[in-house]
N, C-alpha and C positions, 0 to 999 in steps of 0.2 A: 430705844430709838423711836420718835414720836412714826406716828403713823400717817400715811397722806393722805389729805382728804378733799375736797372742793377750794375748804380755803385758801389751800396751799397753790390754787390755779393763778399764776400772773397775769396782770393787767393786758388785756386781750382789745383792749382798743388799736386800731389801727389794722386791723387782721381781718379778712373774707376767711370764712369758713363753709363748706359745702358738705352736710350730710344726708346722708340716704337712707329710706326709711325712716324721717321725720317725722310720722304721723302719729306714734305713738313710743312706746317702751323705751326703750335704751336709746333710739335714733331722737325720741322728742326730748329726753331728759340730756343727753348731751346737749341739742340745741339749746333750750332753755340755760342750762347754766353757760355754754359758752357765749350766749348774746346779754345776758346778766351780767358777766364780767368787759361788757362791751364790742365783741366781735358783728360784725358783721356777721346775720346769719343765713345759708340759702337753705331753706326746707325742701330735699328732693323728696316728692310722694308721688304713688303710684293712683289713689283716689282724691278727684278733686275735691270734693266732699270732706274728708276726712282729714289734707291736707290744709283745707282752710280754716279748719277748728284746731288743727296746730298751731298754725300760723297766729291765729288770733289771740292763744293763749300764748303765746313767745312773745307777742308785740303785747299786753297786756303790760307784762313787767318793762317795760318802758324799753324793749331791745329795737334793733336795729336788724327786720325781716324781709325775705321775703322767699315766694311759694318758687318753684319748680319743679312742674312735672315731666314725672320720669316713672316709665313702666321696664324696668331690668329685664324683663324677661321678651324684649321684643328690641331689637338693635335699631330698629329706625327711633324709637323712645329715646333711644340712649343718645345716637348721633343729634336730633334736635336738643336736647337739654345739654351734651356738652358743648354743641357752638349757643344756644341761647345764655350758659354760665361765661362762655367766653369772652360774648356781647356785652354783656351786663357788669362784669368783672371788668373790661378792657382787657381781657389776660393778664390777670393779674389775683392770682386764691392763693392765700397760704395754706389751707387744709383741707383735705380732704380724709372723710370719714366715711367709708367703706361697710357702711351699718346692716342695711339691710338684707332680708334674707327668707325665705321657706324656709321650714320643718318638719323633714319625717311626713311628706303628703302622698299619697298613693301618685302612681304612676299618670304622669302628664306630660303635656311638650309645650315650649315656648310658642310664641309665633314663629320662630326660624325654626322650628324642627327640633328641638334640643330636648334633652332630660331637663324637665324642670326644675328641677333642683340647681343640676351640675350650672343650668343655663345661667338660671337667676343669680343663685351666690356668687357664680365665680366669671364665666363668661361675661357676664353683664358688668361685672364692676370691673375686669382687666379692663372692657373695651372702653368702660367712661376713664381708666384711670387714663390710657393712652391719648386719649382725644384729648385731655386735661392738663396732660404736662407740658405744650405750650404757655397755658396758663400760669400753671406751678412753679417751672425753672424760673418765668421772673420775678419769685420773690425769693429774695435771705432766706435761708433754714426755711424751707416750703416742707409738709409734709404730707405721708399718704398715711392713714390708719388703715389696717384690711382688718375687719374683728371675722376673727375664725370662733373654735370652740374647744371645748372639751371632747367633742365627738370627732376631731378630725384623727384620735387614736382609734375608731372604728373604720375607720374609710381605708379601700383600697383603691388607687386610682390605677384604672385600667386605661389606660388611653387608645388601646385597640378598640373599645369598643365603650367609650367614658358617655355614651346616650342610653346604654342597655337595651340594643335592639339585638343584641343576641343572647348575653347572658341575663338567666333569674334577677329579675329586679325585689330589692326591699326596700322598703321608705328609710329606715335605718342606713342601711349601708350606703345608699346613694346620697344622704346625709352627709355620712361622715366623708363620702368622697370629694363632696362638694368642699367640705372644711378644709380638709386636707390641703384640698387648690387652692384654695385662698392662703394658707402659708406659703403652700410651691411658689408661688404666683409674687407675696412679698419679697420670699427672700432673694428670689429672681430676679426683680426691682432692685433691691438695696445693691447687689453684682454688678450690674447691670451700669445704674446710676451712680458707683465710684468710679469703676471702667470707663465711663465716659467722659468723667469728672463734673458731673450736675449734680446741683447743691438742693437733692429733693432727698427727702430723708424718709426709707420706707420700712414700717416697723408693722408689728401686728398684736391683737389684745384680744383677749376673751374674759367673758363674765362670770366665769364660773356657771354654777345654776341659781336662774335670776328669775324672778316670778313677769315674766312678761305674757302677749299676749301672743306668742308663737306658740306654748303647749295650746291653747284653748283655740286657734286656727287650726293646728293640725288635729284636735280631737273631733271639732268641724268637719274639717275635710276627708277624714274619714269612716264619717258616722258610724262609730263604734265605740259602744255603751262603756267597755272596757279601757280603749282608751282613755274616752274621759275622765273615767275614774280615774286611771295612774297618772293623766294630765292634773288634775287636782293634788294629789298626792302629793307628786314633784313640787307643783307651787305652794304646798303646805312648809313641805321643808326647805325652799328658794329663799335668796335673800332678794329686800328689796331692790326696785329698779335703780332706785339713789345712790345704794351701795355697788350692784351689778355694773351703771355705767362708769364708775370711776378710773378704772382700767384703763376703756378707750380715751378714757378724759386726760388720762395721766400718759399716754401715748400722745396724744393731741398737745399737748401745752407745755409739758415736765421739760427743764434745763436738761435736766440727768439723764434723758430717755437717749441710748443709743442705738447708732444706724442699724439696722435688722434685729432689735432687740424683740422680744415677745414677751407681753407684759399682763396678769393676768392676778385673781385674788391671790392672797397669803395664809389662807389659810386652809382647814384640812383637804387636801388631795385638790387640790385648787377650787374647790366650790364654791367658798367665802371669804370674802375679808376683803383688804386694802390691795393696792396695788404693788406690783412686785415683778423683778424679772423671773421669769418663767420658763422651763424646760417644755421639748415638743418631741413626738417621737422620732425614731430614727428614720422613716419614709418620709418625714416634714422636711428632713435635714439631706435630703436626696440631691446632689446639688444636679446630678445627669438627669431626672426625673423633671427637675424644675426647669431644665434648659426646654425637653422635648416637650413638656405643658405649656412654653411660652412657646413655642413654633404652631405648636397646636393650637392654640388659641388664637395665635395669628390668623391658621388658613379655616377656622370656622366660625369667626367675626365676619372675617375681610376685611379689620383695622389692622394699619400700620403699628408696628409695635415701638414706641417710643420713652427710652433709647433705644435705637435700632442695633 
């Protein structure tokens, strides 16, 4: 059976597409190919700087751009970028791509007080997804990507205490907590959005291990010689980003993609390859777990959860 790959993505004219973390890795290479094949692209970045040398390089290839800043780890960020998408769309996005993210960074907090981690990955993109499905529902087959990982099989999610201002914090495990949420968080969606009967189709993907520039932030952030090293390491044996964003691309565009499917490489232990549907542990698959993450989330946003 042939394999899927960019070419296989369909004519994407007529389509808003909004991802996060655009500024580089997997967030820029989705842009880039999906405004290639004609989409409308919104670049959400967190540096204006760095968001504009996106942007530039997406509009180069003759795409149809443009910038929105958006800081995930700070909720007033999020509420101006999802009414300024909403403004700018007329309420009106077929996708949303669910990109960005930290890695494994020492212990921090948002501007609302939150595990930075748990904030940014997962708090920050429920709260844009909510705010965004006025947007969403008006279109056919609208979709949400949440890209999780391979590490959400690390993660415990503790929701007594999901900031760790009581128990031992580790960059890892607060990681993998944060991934975790972000499937709780999909498959909650897809429930949620049949129960309702809205035509927003919420699925989730991961890269496998992709050579981006999150190992080499978190070697940054916490300046440790050792790190770096095994941050090299990993993007020694990483595949590239081309091949890494295909997943989210093949969630994003694919006929065949279904409603809460998780979609992810094919090849060994999911590290590499093509895109594929993909197994998730059995705490991803928690469906009492995904209900109390979405009430939770509700009351330390203070976003409406939609569908309610």
């Amino acid at each position: 059976m042939a394999k899927w790959t960019e070419a296989d993505i369909p004519d994407q004219h007529g389509r808003t597409v909004l991802v996060t973390g655009a500024n580089s890795g997997l967030g820029l290479r989705t842009a880039e190919v999906l405004g290639a094949k004609g989409a409308r692209v919104l670049l959400a970045c967190r540096s204006p700087e760095r968001g504009r040398r996106a942007l530039e390089r997406v509009l180069a290839s003759g795409a149809e751009a443009e910038l929105v800043p958006l800081d995930l780890a700070d909720l007033a960020s999020v509420r101006a970028a999802a009414a300024l998408v909403r403004e700018r769309t007329g309420d009106a996005l077929d996708v949303l791509v669910n990109n960005a993210g930290v890695m494994a960074v020492p212990l921090g907090r948002t501007a609302d007080g939150f595990e930075r981690q748990f904030g940014t990955n997962h708090l920050g993109h429920a709260a844009l997804t909510w705010l965004l499905m006025p947007a969403l529902r008006t279109r056919p087959g609208a979709r949400v990507v949440t890209v999780s990982s391979l590490a959400h099989a690390m993660g415990t999610l503790d929701l007594a205490d999901p900031d760790y201002e009581v128990r031992p914090y580790t960059a890892w495990g607060a990681y993998g907590q944060s991934k975790l949420a972000n499937l709780l968080f999909a498959r909650e969606l897809d429930r949620r959005t049949r129960t309702a009967g809205v035509d927003v189709t919420s699925v989730a993907a991961h890269p496998g291990i992709t050579a981006t520039e999150l190992s080499a932030n978190m070697a940054r952030a916490r300046r440790n010689r050792f790190v770096d090293v095994g941050a090299k390491i990993s993007d020694f044996f990483a595949q590239p980003v081309e091949k890494g964003a295909l997943p989210q691309l093949y969630a994003a565009t694919s006929p065949d993609v279904e409603r809460g499917g998780y979609y992810g490489p094919d090849g060994f232990r999911g590290t590499r390859g093509h895109p594929t549907r993909v197994g998730s542990t059995a705490a991803a698959r928690d469906d009492l777990a995904a209900g109390r993450l979405w009430a939770l989330t509700a009351e330390l946003t203070g976003v409406a959860p939609d569908p309610s």
